[in-house]
VOPAMI-201665 format. One record per residue (C-alpha): residue in three letters; x, y, z. Coordinates in pm, whole numbers, padded with zeros to 5 digits, always signed. Example, Ala and Ser with C-alpha at 12.3 -4.5 7.8 and 13.67 -1.06 7.14 Angstrom:
2
ALA+01230-00450+00780 SER+01367-00106+00714 
//
This chain:
253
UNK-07702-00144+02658 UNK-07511+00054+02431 UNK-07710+00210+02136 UNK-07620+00155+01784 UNK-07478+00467+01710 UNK-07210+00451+01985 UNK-07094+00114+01847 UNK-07040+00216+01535 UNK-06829+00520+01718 UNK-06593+00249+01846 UNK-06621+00023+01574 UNK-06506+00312+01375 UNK-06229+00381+01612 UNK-06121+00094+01598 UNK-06114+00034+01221 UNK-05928+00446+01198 UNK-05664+00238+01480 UNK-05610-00041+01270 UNK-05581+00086+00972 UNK-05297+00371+01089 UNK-05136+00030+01248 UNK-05118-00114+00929 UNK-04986+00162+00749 UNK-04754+00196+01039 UNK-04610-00101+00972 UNK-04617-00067+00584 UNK-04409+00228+00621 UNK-04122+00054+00871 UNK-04129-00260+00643 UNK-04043-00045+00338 UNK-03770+00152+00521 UNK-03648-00184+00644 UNK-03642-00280+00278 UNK-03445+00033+00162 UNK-03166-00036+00434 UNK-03167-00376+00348 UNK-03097-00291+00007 UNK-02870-00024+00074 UNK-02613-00281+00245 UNK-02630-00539+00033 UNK-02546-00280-00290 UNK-02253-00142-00094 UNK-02116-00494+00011 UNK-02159-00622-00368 UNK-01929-00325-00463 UNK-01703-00378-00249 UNK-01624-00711-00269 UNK-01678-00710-00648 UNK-01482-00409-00746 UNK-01120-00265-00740 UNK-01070-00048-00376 UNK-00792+00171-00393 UNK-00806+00304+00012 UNK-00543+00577+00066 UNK-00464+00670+00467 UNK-00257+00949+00493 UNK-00154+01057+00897 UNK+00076+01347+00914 UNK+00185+01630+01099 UNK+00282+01948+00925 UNK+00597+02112+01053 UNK+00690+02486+00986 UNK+00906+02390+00713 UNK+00656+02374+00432 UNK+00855+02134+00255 UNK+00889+01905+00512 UNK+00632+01655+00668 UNK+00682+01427+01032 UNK+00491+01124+01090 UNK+00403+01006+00802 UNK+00194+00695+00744 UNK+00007+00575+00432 UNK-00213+00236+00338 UNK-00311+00136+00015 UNK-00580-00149-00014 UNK-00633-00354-00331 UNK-00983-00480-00315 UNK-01020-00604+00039 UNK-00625-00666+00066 UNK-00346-00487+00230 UNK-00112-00440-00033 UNK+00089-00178+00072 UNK+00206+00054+00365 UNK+00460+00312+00401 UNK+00573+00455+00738 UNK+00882+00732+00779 UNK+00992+00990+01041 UNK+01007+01237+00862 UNK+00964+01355+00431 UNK+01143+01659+00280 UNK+01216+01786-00029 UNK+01575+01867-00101 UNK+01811+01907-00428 UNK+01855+01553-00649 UNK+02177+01334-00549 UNK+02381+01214-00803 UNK+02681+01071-00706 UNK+02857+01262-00390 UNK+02687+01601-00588 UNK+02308+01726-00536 UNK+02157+01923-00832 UNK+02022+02243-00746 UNK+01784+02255-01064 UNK+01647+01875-00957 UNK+01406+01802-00615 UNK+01369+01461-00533 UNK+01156+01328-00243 UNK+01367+01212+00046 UNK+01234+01005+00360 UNK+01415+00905+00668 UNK+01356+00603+00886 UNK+01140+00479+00626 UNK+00963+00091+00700 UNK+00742-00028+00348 UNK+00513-00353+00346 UNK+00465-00486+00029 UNK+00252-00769+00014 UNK+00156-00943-00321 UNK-00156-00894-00414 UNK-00344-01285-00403 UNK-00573-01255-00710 UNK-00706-01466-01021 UNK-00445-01471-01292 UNK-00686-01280-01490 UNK-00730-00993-01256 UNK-00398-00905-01203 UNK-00282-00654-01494 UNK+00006-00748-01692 UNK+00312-00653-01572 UNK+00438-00508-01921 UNK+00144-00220-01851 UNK+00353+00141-01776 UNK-00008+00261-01655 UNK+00022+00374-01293 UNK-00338+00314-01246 UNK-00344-00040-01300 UNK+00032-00182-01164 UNK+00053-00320-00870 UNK+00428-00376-00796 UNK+00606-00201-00535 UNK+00776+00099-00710 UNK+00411+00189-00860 UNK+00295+00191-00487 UNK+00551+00375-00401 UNK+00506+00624-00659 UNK+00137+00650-00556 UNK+00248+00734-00224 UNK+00497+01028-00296 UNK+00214+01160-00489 UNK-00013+01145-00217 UNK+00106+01403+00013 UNK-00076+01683-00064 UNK+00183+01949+00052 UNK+00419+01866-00221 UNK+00249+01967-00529 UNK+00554+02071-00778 UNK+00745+01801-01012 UNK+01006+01621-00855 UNK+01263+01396-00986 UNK+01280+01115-00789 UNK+01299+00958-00444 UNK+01489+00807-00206 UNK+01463+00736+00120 UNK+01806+00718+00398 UNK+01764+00396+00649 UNK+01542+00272+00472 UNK+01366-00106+00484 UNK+01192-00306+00249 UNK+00936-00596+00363 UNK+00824-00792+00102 UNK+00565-01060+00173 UNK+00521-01350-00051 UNK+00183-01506-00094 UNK+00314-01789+00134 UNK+00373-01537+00402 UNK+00713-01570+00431 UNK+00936-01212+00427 UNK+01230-01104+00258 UNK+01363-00829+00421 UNK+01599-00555+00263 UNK+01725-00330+00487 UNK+02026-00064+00389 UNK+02146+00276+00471 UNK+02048+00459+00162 UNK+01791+00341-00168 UNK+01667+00547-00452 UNK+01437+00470-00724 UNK+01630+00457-01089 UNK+01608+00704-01317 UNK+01417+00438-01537 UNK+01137+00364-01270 UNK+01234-00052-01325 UNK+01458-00120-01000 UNK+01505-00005-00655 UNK+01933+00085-00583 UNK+02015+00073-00199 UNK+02376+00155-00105 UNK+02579+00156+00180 UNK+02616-00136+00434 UNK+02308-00361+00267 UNK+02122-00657+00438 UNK+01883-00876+00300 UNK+01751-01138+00537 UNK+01513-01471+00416 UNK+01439-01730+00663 UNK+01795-01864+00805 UNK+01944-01681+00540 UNK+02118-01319+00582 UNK+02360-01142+00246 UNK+02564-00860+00342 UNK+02723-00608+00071 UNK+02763-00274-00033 UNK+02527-00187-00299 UNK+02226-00420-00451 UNK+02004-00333-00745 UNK+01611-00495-00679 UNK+01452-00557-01022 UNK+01136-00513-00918 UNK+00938-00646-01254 UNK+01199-00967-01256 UNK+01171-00950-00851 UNK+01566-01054-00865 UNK+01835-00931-00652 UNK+02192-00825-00820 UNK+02498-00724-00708 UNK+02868-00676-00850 UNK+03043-00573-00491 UNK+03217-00851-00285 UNK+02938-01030-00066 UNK+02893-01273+00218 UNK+02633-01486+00234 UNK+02553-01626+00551 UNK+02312-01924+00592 UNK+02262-02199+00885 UNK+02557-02096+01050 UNK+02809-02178+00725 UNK+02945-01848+00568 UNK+03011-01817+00214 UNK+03210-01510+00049 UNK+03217-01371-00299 UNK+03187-01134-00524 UNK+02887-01085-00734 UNK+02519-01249-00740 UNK+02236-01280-00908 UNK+01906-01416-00686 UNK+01529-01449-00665 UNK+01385-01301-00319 UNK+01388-01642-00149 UNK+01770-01570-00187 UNK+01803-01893-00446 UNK+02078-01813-00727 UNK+01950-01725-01093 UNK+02093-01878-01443 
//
C-alpha cells in the first residue's frame, strides 16, 4: 500500500493541476469577456452614430492633373447614399460660355455615372436643409462636393465642376429612379442647382423629356427649363416650350 507521504505527493499534484485548470479557464473566460465586449461597443457605434465611409479607387496617370478610374462611395450611417464613377478626372481652365478662363480651374469628369439615393432617416435626424454646412448636408451637390475634394492629387482651389456625358440617378425612398442624363452639366456658380446642356434626357417610369438645357434645383428637387421640349409619356407625345416639374416628372404651380 502506498504510504502517506506519497499520497499527499499526488494529492498535491493533483490540487497544483486543478488549480492551474481553473485559472486556465479564468483567464479564457475573461478574454472571452473582453472580445465580447469589444463587438458589442463597435456595433453600438455603428449603428448609433453618423458613418461617413469614403472609397476612393484610382489609377494615377503621368499627367499629374489627371486621374483614370475613378470610383468613390459615401455611406450615411449604414446607408448608401452616394456613389460617383467616371473615366477619367482632370483639371483644366473654367468654361464660361464658348470661352475657358485661364486664371479659373474647375474639375472636369468624363463618362461620369452618380447614385444619389435619399437618405431614409427620422425627421429629426436629417439636418435642415437651410444649413450651408458641408459637414452636415446631405443633398446631392454637397456629395458631390465631398467627392471633388476627396481626390487627394488635386490639392489647389478650384472653381467649380462639371462633368461631359454625364448621368444623374436619383433614387427616391420608394425606389423608383429618375434618371438625368445629358451631354454636358456644371455645378452653378451659387452651389444651389445642377445646369446640364446639350441634347438632355430625363427618364421616370413610362415617362422620357427631351430638351436642350435643364436647370435641377437641387434644395426644391424641381426640374426647369425655358428651351422648346417634348415630353413623351405612354406612347402620346406632347411638345412645348418651357416647364417647371418635381422629379416624378409631375408639373409645379
Amino acid at each position: 500500500m502506498p504510504s502517506d507521504n506519497n499520497m499527499d505527493r499526488n494529492n498535491n499534484l493533483i490540487s497544483n493541476h486543478f488549480s492551474f485548470f481553473t485559472f486556465f479557464k479564468s483567464i479564457l473566460f475573461f478574454v472571452m469577456i473582453c472580445v465580447t465586449g469589444f463587438i458589442l461597443i463597435n456595433t453600438y457605434h455603428v449603428v448609433t452614430h453618423k458613418q461617413e465611409n469614403v472609397i476612393i479607387s484610382t489609377e494615377k496617370r503621368d499627367n499629374p492633373n489627371t486621374l483614370t478610374g475613378i470610383h468613390l462611395t459615401h455611406h450615411y450611417k449604414e446607408q448608401k447614399v452616394f456613389s460617383i464613377r467616371a473615366k477619367k478626372a482632370s483639371i483644366k481652365n473654367k468654361r464660361i460660355g464658348f470661352f475657358r478662363i485661364g486664371g479659373l480651374k474647375q474639375l472636369e469628369l468624363e463618362n461620369m455615372v452618380v447614385d444619389y439615393f435619399v437618405p431614409r432617416e427620422d425627421a429629426s435626424d436629417i439636418p435642415s436643409k437651410n444649413n450651408n454646412s458641408h459637414n452636415e448636408s446631405h443633398d446631392l451637390i454637397s456629395y458631390i462636393s465631398r467627392a471633388s475634394h476627396s481626390m487627394p492629387v488635386f490639392k489647389q482651389q478650384l472653381a467649380g465642376f462639371a462633368a461631359t456625358h454625364a448621368i444623374i440617378r436619383y433614387h427616391h425612398p420608394d425606389d423608383i429612379l429618375t434618371i438625368i442624363n445629358a451631354h454636358y452639366m456644371e455645378i452653378s456658380n451659387d452651389q444651389k442647382a445642377l445646369q446640364f446642356k446639350n441634347h438632355v434626357a430625363v427618364h421616370y417610369q413610362n415617362e422620357i423629356i427631351l430638351c436642350k438645357n435643364l436647370v435641377f434645383d437641387v434644395r426644391r428637387c424641381q426640374l426647369e427649363s425655358n428651351d422648346k421640349f417634348t415630353h413623351i409619356k405612354n406612347g402620346v407625345i406632347h411638345k412645348g416650350k418651357g416647364f417647371l416639374m418635381n422629379l416624378r416628372l409631375e408639373a409645379v404651380p
